[in-house]
N, CA and C atoms as an extended XYZ file, in Angstrom:
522
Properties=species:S:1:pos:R:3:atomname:S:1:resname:S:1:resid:I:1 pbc="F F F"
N         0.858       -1.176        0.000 N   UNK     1
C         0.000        0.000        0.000 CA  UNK     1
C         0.898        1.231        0.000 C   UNK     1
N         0.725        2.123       -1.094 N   UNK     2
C         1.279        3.278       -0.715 CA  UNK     2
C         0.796        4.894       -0.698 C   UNK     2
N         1.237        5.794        0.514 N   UNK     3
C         0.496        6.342        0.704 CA  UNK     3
C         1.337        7.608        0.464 C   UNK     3
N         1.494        8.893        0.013 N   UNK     4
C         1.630       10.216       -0.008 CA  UNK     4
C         1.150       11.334        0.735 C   UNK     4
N         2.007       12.076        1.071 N   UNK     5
C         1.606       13.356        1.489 CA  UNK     5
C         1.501       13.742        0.352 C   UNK     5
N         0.749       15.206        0.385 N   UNK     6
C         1.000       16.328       -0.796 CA  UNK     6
C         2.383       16.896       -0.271 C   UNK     6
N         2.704       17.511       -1.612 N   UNK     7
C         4.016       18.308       -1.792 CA  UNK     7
C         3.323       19.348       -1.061 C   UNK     7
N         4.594       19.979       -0.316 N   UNK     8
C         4.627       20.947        0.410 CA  UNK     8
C         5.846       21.836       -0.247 C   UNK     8
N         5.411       23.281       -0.497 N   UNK     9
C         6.579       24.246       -0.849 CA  UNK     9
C         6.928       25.226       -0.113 C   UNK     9
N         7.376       25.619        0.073 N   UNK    10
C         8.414       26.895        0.835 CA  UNK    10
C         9.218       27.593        0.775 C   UNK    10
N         8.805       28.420        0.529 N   UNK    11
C         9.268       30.133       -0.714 CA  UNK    11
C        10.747       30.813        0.418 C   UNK    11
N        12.074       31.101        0.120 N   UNK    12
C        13.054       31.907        0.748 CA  UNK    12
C        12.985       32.743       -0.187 C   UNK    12
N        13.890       33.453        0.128 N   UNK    13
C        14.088       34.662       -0.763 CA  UNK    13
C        14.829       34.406       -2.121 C   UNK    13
N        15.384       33.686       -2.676 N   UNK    14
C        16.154       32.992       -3.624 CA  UNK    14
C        15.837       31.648       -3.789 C   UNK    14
N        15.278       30.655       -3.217 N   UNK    15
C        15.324       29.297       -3.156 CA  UNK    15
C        13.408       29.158       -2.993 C   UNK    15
N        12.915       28.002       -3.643 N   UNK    16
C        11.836       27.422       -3.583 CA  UNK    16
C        12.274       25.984       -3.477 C   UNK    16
N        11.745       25.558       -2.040 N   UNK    17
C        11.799       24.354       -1.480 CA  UNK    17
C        10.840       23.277       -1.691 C   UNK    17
N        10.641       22.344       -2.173 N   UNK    18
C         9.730       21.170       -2.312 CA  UNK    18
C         9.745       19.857       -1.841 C   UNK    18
N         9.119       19.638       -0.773 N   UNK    19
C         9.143       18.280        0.228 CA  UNK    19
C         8.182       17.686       -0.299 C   UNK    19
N         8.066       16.249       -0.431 N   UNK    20
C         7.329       15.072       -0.900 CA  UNK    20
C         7.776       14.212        0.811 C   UNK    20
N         7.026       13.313        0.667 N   UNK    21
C         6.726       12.580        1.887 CA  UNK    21
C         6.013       11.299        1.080 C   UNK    21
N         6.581       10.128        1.477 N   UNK    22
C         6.137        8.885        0.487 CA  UNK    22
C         6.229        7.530        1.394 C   UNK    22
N         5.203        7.327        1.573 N   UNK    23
C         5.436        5.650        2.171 CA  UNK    23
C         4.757        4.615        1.258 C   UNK    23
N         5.461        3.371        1.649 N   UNK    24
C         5.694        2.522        0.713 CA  UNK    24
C         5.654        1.287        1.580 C   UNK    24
N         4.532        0.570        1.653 N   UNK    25
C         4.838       -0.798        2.527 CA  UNK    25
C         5.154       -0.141        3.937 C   UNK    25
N         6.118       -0.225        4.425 N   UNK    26
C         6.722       -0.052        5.603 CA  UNK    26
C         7.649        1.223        5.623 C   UNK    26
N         7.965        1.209        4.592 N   UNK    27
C         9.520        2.234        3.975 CA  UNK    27
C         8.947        3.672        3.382 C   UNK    27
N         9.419        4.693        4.338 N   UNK    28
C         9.392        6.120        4.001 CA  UNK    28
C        10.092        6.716        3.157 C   UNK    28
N         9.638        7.435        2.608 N   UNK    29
C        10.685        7.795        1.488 CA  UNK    29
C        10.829        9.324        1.367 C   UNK    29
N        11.262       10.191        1.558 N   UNK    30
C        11.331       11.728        1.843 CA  UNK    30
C        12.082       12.500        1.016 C   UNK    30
N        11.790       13.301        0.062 N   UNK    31
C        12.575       13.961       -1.183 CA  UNK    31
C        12.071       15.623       -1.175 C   UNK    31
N        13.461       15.930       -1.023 N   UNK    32
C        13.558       17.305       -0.928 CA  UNK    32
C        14.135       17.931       -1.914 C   UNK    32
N        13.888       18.629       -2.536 N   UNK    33
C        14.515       19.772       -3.573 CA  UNK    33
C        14.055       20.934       -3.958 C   UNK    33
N        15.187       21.809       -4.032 N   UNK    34
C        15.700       22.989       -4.332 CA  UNK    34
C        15.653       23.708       -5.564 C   UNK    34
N        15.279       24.575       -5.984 N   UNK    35
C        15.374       26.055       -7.296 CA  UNK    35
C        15.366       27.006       -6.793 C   UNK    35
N        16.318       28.047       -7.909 N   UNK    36
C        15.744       29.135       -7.721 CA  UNK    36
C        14.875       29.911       -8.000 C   UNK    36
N        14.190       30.810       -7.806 N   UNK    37
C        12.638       31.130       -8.203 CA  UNK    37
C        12.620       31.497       -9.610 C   UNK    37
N        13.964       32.104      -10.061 N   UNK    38
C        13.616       32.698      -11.400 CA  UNK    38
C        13.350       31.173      -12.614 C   UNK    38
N        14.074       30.196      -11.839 N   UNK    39
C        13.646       29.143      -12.608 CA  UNK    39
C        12.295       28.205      -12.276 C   UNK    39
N        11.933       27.600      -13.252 N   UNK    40
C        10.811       26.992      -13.111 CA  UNK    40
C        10.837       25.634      -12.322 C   UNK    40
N        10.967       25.315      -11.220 N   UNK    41
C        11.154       23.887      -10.143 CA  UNK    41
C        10.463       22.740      -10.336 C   UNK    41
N        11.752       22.136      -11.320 N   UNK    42
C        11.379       20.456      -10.918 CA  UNK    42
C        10.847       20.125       -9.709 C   UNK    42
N         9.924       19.223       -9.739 N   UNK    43
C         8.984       18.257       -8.682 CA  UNK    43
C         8.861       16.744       -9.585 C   UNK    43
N         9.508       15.919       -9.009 N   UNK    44
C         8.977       14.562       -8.906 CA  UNK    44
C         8.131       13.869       -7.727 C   UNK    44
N         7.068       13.760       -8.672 N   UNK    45
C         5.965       12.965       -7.939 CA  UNK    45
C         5.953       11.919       -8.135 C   UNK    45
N         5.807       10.846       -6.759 N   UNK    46
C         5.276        9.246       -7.152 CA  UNK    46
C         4.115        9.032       -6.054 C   UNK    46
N         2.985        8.453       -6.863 N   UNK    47
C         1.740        8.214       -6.519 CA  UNK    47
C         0.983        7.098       -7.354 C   UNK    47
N        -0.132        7.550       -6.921 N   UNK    48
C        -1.045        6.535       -7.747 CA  UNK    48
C        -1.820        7.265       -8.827 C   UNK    48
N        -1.933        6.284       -9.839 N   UNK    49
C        -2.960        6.908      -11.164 CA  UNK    49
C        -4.027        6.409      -11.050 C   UNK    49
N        -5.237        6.617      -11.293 N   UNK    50
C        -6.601        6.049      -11.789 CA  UNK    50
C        -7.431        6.545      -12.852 C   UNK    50
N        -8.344        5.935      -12.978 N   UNK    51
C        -9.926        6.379      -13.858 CA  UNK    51
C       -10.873        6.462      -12.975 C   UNK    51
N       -11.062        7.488      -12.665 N   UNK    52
C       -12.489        7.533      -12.027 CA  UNK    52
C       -13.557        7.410      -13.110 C   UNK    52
N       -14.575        6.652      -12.431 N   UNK    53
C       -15.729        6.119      -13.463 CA  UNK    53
C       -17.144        6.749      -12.367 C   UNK    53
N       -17.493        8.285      -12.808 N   UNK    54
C       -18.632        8.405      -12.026 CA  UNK    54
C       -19.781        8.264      -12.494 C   UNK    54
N       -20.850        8.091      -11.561 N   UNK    55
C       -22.241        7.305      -12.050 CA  UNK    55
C       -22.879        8.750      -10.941 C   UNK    55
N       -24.083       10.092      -10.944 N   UNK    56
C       -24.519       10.229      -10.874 CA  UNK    56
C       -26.121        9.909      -10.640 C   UNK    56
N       -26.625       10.440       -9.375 N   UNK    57
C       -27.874        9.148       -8.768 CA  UNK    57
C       -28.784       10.294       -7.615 C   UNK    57
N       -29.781        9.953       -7.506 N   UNK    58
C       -30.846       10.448       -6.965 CA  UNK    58
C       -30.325       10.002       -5.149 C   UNK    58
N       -30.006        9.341       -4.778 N   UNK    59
C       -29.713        8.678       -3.596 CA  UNK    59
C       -28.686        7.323       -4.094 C   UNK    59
N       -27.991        7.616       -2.575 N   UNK    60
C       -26.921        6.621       -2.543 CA  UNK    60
C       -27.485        5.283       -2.450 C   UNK    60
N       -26.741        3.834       -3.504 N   UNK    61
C       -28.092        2.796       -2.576 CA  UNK    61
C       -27.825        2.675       -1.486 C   UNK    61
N       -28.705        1.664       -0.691 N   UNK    62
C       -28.561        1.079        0.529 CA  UNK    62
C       -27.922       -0.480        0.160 C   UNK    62
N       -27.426       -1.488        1.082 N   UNK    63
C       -26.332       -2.864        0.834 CA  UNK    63
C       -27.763       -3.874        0.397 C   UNK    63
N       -27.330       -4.272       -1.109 N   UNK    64
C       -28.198       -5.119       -1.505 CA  UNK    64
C       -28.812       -4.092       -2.940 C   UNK    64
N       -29.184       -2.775       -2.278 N   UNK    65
C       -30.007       -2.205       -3.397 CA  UNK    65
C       -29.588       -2.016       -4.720 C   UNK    65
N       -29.981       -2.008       -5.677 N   UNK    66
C       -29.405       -1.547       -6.822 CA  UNK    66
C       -30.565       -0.018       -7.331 C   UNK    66
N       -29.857        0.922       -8.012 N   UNK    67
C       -30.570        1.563       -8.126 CA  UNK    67
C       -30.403        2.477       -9.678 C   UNK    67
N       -31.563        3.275      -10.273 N   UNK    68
C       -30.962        3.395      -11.752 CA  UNK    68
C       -29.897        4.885      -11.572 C   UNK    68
N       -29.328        5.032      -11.995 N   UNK    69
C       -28.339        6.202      -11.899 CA  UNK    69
C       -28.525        7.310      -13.247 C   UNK    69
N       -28.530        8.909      -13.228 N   UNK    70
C       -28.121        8.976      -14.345 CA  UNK    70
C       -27.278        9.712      -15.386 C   UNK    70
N       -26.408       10.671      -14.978 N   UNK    71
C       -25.019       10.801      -16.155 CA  UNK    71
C       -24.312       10.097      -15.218 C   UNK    71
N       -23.583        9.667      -16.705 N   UNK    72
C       -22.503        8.709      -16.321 CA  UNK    72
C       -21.005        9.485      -16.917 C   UNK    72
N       -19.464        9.553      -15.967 N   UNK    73
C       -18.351       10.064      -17.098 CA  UNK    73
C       -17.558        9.393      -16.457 C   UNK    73
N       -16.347        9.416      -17.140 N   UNK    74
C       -14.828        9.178      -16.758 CA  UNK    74
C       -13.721       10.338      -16.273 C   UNK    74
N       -13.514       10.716      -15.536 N   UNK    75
C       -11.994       11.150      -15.386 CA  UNK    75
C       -10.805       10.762      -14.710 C   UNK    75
N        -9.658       11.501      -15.708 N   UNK    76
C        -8.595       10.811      -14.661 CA  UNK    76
C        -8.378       11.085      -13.310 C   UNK    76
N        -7.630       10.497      -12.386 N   UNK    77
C        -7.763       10.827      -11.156 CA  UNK    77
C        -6.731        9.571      -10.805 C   UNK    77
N        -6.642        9.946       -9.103 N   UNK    78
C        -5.398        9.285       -8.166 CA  UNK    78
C        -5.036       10.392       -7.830 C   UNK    78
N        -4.725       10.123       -6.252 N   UNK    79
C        -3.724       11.213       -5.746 CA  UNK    79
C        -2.581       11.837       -6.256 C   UNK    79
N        -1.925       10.812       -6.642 N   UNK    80
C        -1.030       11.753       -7.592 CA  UNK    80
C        -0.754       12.157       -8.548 C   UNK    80
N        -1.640       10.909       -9.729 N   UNK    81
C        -2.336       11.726      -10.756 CA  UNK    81
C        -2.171       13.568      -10.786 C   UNK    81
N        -3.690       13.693       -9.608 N   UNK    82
C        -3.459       15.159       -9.520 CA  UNK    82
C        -3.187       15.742       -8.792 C   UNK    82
N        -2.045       15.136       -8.281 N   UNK    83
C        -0.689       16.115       -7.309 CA  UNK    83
C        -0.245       16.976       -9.064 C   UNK    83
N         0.720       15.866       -8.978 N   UNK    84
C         1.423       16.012      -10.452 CA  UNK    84
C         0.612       17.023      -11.785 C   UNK    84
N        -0.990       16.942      -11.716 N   UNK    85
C        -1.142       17.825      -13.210 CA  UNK    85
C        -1.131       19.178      -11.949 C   UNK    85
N        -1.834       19.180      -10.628 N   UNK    86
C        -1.949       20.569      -10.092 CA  UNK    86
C        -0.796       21.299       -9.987 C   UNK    86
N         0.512       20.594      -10.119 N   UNK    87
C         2.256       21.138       -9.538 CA  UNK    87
C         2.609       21.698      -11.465 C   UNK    87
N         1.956       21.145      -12.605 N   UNK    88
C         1.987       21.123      -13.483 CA  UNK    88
C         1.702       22.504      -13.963 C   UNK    88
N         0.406       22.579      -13.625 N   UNK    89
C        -0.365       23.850      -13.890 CA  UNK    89
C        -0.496       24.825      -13.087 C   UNK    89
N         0.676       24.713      -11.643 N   UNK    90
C         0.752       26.067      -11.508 CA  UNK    90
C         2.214       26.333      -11.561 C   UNK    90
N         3.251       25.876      -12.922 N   UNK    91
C         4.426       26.177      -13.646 CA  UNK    91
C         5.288       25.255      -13.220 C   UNK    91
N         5.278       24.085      -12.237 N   UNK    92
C         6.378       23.136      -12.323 CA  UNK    92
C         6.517       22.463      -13.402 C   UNK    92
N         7.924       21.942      -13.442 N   UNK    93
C         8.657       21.028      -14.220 CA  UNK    93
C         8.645       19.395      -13.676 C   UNK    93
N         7.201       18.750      -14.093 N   UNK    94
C         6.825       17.958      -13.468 CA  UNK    94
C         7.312       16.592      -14.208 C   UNK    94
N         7.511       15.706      -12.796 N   UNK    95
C         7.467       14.479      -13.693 CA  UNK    95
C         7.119       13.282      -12.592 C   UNK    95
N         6.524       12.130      -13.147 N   UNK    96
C         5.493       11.678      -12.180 CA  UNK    96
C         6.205        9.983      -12.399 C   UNK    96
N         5.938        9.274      -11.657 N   UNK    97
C         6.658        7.987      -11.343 CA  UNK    97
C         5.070        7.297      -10.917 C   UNK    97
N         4.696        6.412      -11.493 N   UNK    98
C         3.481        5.572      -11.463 CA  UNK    98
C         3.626        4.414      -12.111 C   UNK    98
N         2.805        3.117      -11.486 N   UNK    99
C         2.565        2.204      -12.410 CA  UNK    99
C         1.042        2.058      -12.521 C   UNK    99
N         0.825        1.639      -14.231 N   UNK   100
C        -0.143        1.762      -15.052 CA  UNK   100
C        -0.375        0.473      -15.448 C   UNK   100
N        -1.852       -0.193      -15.827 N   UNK   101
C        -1.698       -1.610      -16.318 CA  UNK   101
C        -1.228       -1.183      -17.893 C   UNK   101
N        -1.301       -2.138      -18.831 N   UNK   102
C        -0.996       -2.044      -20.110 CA  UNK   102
C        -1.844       -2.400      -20.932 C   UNK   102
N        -2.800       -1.412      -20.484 N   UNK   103
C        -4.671       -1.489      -20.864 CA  UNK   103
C        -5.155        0.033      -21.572 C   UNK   103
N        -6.299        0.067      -22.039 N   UNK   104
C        -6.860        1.643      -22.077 CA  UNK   104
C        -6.697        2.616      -21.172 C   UNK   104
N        -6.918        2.239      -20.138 N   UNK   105
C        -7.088        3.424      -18.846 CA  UNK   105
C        -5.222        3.712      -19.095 C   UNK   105
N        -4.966        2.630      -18.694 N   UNK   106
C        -2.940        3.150      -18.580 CA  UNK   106
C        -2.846        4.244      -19.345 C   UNK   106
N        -3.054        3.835      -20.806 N   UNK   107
C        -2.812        4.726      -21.790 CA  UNK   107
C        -3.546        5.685      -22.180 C   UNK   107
N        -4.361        5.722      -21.406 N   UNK   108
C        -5.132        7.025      -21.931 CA  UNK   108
C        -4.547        7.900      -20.524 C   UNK   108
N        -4.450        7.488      -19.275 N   UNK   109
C        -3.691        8.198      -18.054 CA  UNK   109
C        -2.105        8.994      -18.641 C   UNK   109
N        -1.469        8.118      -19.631 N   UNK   110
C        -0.503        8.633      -20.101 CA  UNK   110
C        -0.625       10.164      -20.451 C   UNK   110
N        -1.477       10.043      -21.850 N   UNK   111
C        -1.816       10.720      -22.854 CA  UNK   111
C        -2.158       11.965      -22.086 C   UNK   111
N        -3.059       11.907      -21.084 N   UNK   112
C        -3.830       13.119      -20.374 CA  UNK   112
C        -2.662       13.500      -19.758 C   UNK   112
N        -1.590       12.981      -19.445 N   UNK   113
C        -0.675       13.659      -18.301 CA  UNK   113
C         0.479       14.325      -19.376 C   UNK   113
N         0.384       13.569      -20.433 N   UNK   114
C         1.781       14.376      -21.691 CA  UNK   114
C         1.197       15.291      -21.734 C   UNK   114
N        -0.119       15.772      -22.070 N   UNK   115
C        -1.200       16.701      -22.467 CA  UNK   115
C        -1.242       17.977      -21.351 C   UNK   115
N        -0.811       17.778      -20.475 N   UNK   116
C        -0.627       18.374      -19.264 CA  UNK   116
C         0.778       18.866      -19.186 C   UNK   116
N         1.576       18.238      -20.120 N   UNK   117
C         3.398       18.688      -19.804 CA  UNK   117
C         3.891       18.696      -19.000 C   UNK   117
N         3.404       17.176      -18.593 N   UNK   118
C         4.367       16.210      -17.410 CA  UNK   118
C         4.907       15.706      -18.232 C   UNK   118
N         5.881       14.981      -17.685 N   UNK   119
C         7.214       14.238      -18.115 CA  UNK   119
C         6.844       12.745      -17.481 C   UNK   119
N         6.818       11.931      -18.314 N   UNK   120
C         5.963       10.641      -17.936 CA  UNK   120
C         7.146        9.351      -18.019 C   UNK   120
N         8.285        9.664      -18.851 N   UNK   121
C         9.475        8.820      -19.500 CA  UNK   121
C         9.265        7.752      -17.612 C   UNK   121
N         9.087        8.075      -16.879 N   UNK   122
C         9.359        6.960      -16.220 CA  UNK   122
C         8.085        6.156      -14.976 C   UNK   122
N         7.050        6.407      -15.848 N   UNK   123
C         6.013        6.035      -15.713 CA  UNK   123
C         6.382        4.582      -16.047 C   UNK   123
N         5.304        3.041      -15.308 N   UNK   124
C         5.977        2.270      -15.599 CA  UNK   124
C         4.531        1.137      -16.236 C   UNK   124
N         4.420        0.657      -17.397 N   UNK   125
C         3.425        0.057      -18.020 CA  UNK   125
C         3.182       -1.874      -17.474 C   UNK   125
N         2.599       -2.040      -16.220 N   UNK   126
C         2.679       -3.322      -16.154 CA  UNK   126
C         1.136       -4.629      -16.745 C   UNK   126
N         1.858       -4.935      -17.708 N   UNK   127
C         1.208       -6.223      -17.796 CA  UNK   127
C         0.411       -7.385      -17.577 C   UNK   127
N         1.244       -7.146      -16.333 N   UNK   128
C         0.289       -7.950      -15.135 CA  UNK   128
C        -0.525       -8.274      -14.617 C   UNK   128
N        -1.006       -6.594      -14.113 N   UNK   129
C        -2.068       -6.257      -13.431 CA  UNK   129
C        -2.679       -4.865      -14.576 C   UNK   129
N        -3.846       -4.559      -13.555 N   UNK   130
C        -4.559       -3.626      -14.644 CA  UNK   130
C        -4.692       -2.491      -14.224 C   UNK   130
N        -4.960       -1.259      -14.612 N   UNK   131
C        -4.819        0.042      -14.230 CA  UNK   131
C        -5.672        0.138      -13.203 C   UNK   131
N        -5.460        1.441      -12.209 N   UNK   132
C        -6.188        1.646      -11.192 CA  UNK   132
C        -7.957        2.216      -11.267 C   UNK   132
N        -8.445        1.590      -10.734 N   UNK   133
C        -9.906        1.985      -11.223 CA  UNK   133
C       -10.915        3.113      -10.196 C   UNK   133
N       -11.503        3.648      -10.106 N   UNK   134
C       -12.093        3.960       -9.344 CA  UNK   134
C       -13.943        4.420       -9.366 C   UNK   134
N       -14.709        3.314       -8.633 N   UNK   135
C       -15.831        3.423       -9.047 CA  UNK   135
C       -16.890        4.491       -8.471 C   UNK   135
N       -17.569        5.995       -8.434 N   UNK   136
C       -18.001        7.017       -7.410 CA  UNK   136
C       -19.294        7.061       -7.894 C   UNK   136
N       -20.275        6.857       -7.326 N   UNK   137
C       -21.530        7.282       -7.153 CA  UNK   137
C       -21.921        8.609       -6.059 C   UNK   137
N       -22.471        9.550       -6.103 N   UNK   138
C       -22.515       10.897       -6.167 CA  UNK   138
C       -24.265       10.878       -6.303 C   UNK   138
N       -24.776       11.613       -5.410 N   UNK   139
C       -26.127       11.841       -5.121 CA  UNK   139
C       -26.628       13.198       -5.069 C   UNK   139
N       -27.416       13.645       -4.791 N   UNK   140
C       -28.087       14.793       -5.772 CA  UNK   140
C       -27.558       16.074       -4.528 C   UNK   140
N       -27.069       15.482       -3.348 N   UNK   141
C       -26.268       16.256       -2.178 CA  UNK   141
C       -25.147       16.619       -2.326 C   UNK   141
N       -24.555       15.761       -3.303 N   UNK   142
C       -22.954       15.821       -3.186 CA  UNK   142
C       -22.555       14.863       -2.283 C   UNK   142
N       -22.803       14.145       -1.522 N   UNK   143
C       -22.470       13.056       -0.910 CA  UNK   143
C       -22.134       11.919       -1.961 C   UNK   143
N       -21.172       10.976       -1.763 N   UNK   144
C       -20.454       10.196       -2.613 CA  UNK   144
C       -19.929        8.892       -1.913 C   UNK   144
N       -19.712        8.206       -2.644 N   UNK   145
C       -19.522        6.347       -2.097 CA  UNK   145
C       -18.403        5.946       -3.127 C   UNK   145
N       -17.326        5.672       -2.686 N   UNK   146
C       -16.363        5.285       -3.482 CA  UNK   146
C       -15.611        4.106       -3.067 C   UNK   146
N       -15.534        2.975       -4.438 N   UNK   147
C       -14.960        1.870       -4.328 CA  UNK   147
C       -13.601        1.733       -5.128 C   UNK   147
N       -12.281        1.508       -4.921 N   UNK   148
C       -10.909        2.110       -5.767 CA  UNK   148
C       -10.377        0.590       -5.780 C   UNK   148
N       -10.374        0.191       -6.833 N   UNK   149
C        -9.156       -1.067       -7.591 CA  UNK   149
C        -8.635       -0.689       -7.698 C   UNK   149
N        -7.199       -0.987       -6.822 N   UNK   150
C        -6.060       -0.311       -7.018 CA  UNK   150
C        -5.077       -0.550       -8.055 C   UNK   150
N        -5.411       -2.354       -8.648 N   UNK   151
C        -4.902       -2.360       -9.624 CA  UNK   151
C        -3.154       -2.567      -10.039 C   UNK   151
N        -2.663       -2.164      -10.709 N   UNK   152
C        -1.250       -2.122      -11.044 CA  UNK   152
C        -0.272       -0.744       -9.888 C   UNK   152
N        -1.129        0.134       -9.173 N   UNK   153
C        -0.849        1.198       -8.184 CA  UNK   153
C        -0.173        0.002       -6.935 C   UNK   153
N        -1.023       -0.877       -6.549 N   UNK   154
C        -0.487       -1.487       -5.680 CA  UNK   154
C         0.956       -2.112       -5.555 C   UNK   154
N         1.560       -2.380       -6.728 N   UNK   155
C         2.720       -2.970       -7.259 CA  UNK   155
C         3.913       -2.352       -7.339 C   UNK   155
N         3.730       -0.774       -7.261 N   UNK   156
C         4.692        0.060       -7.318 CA  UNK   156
C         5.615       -0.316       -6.260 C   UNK   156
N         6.846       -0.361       -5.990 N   UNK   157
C         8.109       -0.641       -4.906 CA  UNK   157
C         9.072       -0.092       -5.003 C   UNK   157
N         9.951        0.006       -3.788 N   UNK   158
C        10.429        1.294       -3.816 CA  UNK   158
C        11.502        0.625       -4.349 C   UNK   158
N        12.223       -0.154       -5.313 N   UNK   159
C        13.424       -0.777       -6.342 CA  UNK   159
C        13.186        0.286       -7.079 C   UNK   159
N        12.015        0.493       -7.756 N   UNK   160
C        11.711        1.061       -8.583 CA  UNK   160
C        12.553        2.970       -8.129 C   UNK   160
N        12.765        3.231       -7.059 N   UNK   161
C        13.327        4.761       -6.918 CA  UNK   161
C        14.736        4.205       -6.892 C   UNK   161
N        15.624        3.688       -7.842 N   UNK   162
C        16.877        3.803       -7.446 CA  UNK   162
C        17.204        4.146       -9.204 C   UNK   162
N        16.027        4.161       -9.657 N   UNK   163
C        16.483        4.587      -11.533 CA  UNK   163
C        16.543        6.409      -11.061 C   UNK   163
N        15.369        7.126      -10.699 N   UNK   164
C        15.596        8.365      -10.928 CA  UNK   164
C        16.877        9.450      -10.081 C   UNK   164
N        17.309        8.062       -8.730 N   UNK   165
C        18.220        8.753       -8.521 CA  UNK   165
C        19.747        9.319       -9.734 C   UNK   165
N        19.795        8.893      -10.191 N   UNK   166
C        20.638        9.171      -11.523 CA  UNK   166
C        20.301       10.514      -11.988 C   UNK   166
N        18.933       10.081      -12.916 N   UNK   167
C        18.608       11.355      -13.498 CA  UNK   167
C        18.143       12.540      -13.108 C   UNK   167
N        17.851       12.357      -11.472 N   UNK   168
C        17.453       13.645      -10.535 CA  UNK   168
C        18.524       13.967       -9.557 C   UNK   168
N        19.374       14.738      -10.012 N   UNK   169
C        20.719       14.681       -9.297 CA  UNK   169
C        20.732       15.789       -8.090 C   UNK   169
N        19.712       16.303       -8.455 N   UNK   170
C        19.386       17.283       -7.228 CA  UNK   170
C        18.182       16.799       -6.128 C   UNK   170
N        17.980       15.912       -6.801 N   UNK   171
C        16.610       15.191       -5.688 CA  UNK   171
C        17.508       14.144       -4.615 C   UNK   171
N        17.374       14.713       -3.165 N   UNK   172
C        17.628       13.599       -2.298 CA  UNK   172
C        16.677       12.970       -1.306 C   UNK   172
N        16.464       11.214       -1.750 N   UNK   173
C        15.751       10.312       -1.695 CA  UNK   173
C        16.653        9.335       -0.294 C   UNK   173
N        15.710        9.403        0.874 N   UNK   174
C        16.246        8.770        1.962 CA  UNK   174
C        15.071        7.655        2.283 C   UNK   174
């Protein structure tokens, strides 16, 4: 299971600071880095991706009930999904570390996040298992019931953070 803080930033007078906070199974993972403001600040995010699949409904059911629902949409979603497009769109130099099944949802999660001008090169496509799903029913209150297949998200491990230490030479990963 892995779980994230949000990025936290913290403005000096020359320096913009960016803390990530990452657990993983048992294993914390804490990445801090540094820019200066006139430049635009890398952030690597690792989280989870999904599809949210919402179903709109008059009332939530009750256990057993089934009930008719009615707009139905898709969006993307996962915590870090939209860590990563929100750090995106307000001018970071984003790039996001996820695993995706090697299905529609994966690839369409891709597509929406290139589309966004994240940096995805180490996003990771598994086979295996299948992309993260997420099922929300939503009632005429705004009250909501959500069921999340986690899917190929669950699989992510932290082996997997010893590639970007290389290419993030300013990111330090403890």
């Amino acid at each position: 299971m892995m779980r994230c803080i949000p990025v936290a930033v913290f403005n000096t007078n020359s320096k913009t600071f960016i803390f990530i906070l990452v657990k993983i199974g048992g294993l914390f993972f804490f990445i801090l880095h540094s820019k200066r403001l006139l430049m635009r600040p890398s952030i690597l995010v690792i989280g989870s991706s999904n599809t949210d699949m919402v179903i709109k409904a008059a009332h939530l059911p009750a256990p057993g009930e089934t009930i008719l629902g009615g707009k139905f949409f898709m969006n993307p979603g996962g915590k870090g999904a939209n860590q990563a497009v929100a750090a995106a769109r307000l001018g970071g130099n984003v790039t996001f570390i996820t695993k995706t099944g090697n299905d529609i949802f994966g690839k369409q999660s891709v597509q929406l996040l290139e589309e966004e001008g994240i940096n995805t090169s180490l996003i990771i496509s598994d086979s295996l298992h299948p992309s993260g799903v997420a099922m929300i029913t939503v009632d005429k209150n705004g009250e909501n019931c959500i069921v999340v297949a986690s899917g190929s998200n669950a699989e992510l491990t932290p082996i997997i953070f010893i590639t970007p230490k290389k290419k993030f030479k300013k990111l330090l990963l403890f």
